[in-house]
TINULO-784770 format. One line per 4 residues: number of its first residue (from 0); their letters; for each residue x, z, y of C-alpha. Coordinates in nm, 3 decimals, padded with zeros to 5 digits. Layout:
TINULO-784770
NUM) A) X/Z/Y  ... $
This chain:
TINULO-784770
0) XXXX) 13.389/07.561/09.027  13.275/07.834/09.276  13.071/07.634/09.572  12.963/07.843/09.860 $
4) XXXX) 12.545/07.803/09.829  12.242/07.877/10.059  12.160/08.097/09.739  12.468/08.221/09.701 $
8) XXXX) 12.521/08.388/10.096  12.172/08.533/10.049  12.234/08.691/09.755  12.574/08.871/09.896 $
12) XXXX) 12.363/08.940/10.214  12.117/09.100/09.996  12.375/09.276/09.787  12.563/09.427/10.055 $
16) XXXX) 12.147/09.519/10.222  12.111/09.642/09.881  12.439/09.854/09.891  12.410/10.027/10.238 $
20) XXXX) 12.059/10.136/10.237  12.125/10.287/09.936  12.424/10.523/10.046  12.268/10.599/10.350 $
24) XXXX) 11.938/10.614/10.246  12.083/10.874/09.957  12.132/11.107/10.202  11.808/11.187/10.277 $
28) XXXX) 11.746/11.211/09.913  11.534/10.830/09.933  11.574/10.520/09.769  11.500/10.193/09.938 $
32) XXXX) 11.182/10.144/09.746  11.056/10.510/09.836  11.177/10.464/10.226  10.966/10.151/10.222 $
36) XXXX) 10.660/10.300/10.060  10.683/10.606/10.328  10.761/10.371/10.666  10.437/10.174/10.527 $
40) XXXX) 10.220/10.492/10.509  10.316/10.580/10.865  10.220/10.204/10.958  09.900/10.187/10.753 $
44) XXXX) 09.759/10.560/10.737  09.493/10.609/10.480  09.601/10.300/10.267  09.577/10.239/09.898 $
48) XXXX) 09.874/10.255/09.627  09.751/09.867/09.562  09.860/09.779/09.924  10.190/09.946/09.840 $
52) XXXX) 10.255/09.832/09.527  10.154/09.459/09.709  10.410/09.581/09.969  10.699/09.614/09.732 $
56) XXXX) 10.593/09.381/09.536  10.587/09.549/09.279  10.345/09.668/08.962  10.046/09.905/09.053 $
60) XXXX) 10.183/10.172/08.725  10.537/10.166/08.879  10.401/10.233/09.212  10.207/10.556/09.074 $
64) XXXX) 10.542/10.726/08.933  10.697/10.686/09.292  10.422/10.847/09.464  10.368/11.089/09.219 $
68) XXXX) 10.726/11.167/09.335  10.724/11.197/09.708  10.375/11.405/09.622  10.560/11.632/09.420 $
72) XXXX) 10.853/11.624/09.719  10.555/11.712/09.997  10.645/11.366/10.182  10.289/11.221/10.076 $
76) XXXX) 09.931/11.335/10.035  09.696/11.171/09.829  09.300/11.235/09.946  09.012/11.121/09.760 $
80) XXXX) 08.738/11.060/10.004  08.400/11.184/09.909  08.202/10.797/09.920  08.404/10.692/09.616 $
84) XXXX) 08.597/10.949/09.415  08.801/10.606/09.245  09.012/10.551/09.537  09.307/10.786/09.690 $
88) XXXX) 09.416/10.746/10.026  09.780/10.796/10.099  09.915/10.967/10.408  10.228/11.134/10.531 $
92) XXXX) 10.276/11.493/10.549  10.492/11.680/10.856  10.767/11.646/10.612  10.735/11.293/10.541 $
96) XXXX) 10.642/11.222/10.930  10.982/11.374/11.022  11.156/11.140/10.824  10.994/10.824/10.942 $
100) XXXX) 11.219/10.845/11.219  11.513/10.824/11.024  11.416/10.551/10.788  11.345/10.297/11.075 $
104) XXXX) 11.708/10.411/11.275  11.885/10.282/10.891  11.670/09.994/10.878  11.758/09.883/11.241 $
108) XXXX) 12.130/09.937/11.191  12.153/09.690/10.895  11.941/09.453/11.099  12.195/09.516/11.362 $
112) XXXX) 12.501/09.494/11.191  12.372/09.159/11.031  12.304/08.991/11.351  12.611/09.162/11.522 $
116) XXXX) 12.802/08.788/11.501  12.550/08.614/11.621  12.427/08.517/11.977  12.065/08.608/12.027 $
120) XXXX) 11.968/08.264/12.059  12.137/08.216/11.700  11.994/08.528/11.547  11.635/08.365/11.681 $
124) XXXX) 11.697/08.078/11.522  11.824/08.209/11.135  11.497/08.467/11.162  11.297/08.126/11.217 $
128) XXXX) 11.470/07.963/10.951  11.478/08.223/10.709  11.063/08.298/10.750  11.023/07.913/10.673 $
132) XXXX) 11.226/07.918/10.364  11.015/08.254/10.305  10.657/08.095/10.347  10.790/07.807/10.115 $
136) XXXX) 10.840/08.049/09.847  10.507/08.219/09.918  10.329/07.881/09.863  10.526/07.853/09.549 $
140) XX) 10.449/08.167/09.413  10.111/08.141/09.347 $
């Protein structure tokens, strides 16, 4: 028996998230997880690949091979300062800079397009709910 679930909407909302940044995303040769890592750069100049990969949430090593990719693409520079040679600071070429632009407009319109039904005082009101449910799972998660 198929029971329409809290869980269940958010993960179609997610899936269908999931399925139009990707196409659109595509065409500027991105994925989500590489538009993410770039929009946070331009936020954040000079950060670390740790803040990234804490970002995505994701593992420091899988982090590397995605910058090593927009390096290799001219999007992102990595610069080792000279007061400690361990740590590489990520910024944004003109390349990357030029698409920044870009990745916020497709972020925007699926933020748009999900709160297109609702009133503003109703899209106020899920963001609210949905950053409870989200600092729940924070406390959970550790």
């Amino acid at each position: 028996m198929y029971t329409k679930t809290t869980s269940s909407f958010i993960h179609r909302i997610a899936s269908f998230e999931t399925q139009y940044l990707n196409q659109q995303l595509r065409t500027f040769g991105l994925n989500t997880d590489q538009a993410r890592a770039i929009n946070f750069i331009s936020s954040h100049p000079d950060s670390m690949q740790r803040d990234i990969a804490h970002y995505l949430n994701r593992q420091e090593a899988s982090v590397t091979n995605l910058l090593k990719g927009l390096v290799r693409r001219n999007l992102v520079i990595r610069t080792i300062p000279v007061e400690n040679e361990r740590t590489k600071l990520l910024s944004l070429t003109q390349a990357g800079n030029d698409l920044v632009a870009k990745i916020q407009a497709t972020f925007m319109q699926i933020n748009a397009t999900l709160e297109d039904p609702l009133s503003d005082a109703d899209a106020t009101k899920l963001t609210e709910l949905l950053n409870t449910v989200q600092k729940h799972l924070d406390t959970i998660q550790k």
